[in-house]
C-alpha positions as CSV (number, residue, x, y, z in Angstrom):
1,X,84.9,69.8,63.5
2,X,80.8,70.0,63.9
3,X,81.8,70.5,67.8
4,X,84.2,72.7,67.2
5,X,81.3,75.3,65.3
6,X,79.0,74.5,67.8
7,X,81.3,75.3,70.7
8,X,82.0,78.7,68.8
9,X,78.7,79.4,68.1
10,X,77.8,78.7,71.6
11,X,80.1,81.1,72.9
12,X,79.3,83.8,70.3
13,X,75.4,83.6,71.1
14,X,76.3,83.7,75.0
15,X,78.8,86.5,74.7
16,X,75.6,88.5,72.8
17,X,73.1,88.0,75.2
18,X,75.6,89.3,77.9
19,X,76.3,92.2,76.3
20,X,72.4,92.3,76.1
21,X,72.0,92.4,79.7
22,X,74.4,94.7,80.8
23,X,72.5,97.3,83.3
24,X,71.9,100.3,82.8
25,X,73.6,103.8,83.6
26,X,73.1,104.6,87.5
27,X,73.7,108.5,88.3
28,X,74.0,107.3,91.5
29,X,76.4,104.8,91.2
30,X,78.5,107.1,88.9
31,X,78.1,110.0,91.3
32,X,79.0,108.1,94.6
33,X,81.2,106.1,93.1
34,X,83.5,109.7,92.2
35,X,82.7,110.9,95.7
36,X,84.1,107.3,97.1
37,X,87.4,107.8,94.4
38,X,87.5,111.7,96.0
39,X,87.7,110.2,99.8
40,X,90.3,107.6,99.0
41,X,92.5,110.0,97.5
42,X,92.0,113.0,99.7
43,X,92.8,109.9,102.6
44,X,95.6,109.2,100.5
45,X,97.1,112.9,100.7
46,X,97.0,112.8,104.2
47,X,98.4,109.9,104.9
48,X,101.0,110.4,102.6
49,X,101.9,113.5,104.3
50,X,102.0,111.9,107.9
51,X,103.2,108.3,107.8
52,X,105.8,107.9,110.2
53,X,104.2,110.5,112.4
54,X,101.8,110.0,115.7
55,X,99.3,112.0,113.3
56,X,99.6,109.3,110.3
57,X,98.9,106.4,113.0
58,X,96.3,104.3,112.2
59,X,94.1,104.7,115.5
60,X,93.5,108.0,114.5
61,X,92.1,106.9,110.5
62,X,90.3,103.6,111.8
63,X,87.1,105.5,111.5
64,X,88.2,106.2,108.1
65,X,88.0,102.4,106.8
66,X,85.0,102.2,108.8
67,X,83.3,105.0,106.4
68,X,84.8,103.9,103.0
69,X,83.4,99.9,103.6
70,X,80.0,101.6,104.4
71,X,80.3,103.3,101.1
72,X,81.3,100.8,99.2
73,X,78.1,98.9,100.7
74,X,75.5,101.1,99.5
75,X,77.3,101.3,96.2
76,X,77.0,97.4,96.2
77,X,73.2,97.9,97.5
78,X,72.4,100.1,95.1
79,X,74.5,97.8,92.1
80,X,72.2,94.7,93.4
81,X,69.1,96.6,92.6
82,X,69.7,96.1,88.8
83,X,70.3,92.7,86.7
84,X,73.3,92.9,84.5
85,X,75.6,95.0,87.5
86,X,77.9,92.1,87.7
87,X,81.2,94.3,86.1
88,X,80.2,97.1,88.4
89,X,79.8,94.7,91.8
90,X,83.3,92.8,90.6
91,X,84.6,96.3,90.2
92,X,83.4,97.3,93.6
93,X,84.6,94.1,95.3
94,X,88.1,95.2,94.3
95,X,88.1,98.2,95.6
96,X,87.3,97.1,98.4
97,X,89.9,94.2,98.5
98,X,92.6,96.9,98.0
99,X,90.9,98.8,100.7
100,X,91.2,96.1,103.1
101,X,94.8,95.7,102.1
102,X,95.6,99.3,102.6
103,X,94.3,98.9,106.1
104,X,96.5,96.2,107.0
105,X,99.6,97.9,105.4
106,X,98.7,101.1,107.5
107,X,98.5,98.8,110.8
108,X,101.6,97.8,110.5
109,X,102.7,100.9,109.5
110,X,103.1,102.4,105.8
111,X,105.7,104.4,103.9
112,X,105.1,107.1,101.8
113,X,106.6,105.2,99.1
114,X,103.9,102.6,99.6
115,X,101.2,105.3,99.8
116,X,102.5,106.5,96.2
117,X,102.2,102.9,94.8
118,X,98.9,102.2,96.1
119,X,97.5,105.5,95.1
120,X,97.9,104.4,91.9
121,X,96.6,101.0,92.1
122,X,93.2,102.6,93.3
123,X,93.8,105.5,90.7
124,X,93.4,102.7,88.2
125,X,90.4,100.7,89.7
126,X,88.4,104.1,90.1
127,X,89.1,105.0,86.6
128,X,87.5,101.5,85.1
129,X,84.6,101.8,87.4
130,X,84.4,105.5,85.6
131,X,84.7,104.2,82.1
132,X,82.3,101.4,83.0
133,X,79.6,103.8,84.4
134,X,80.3,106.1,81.1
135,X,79.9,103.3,78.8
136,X,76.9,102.4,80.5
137,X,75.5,105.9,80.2
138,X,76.5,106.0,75.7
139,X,75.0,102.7,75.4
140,X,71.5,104.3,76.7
141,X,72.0,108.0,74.5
């Protein structure tokens, strides 16, 4: 039983000091990270309206991938700068997972049934990188 409370106590004091050191609101991590979340989606658009189409091809959007993984970078570079970023970074490491996959998918060539799905999928990882930032910037007003 004394285990058991210690275990628990344990827990509760390391879950505290976690919360403790939770960084601080970025403006530039919440701006860029909006401006990342408006490229993917205007991407998205496009390619939505052109798969199947010699315009939709990936050759033409490699550059594309190229400029969302340098974005994603300097979000990461600037997220590294502060202790306590560790739910934005594992945030931004998803994105850019899913980014990865959607390159691979549009390689090999993607519907615009897929497009719809994984619009969504990034629709929901930009939105709890949003919420995170937000909470972030209430925890310092």
């Amino acid at each position: 039983m004394r285990k058991r409370t210690k275990a628990i106590l344990v827990s509760l004091g390391a879950l505290a000091l976690s919360c403790a050191f939770i960084a601080g609101y970025d403006p530039l991590i919440d701006s860029g990270a909006r401006d990342l979340q408006h490229k993917v989606e205007q991407f998205l658009t496009e390619l939505e309206a052109t798969a199947g189409t010699p315009a939709g091809e990936y050759d033409r959007h490699a550059a594309f991938y190229d400029d969302v993984r340098n974005d994603i970078a300097a979000l990461r570079g600037q997220a590294e700068r502060q202790k306590g970023n560790d739910l934005t970074l594992q945030s931004l490491q998803l994105v850019e997972a899913n980014v990865a996959k959607l390159e691979r998918m549009h390689a090999q060539g993607i519907t615009p049934q897929e497009i719809a799905i994984v619009r969504t999928l990034f629709d929901t990882q930009f939105r709890m990188l949003a919420h995170l930032e937000n909470a972030k910037k209430r925890k310092e007003d």
